[in-house]
N, C-alpha and C positions, 0 to 999 in steps of 0.2 A: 504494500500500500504506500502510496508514494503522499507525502503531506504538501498541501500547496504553498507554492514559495512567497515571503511577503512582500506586500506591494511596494514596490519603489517610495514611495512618502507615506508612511504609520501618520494618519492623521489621530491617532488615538492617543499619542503622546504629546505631551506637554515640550514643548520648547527649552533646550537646557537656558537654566538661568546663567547670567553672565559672570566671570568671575571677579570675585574681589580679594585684591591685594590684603594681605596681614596688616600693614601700615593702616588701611581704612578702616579697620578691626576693632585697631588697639584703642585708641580713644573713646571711641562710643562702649567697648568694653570696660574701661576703668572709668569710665564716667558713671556707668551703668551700675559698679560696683561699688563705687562711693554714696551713691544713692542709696542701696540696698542696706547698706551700710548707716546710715541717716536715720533712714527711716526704722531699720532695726533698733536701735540707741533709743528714739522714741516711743516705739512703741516699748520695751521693756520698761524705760522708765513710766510711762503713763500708765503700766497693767498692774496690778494687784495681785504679786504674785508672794507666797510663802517664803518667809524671812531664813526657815534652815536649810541646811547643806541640800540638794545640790545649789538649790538657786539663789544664794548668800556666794555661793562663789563664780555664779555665773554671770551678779549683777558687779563683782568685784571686775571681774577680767571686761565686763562691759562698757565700765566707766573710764579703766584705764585704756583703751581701744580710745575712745572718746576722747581724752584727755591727748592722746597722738596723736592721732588722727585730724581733727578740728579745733585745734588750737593753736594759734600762732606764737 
């Protein structure tokens, strides 16, 4: 049984997207990160969370992140 060959143009495929250079990457990545970052910081400190271990040390390492991070 012989299977039919495919058509010269797969109209059924999407178009490869175009490629992008690491250079146009990296910025909107660590932008994206520092955001993520931002808003993590605030959101812990605005939540009500339980004062013993784990989360006593995870609001420690939180604030020192902060304290690097966005402060000049």
């Amino acid at each position: 049984m012989k299977y039919p060959s495919p058509p010269s143009e797969d109209k059924t495929r999407a178009a490869t997207a175009p490629l992008v250079t690491a250079r146009k990457l990296i910025r909107p990545l660590l932008s994206a990160r520092l955001e993520a970052e931002r808003s993590l910081i605030e959101y812990m400190r605005t939540t009500d969370l339980p004062q013993e271990h784990p989360w006593a040390e995870i609001r420690h390492r939180l604030e020192d992140l902060a304290l690097r991070r966005f402060t000049s």
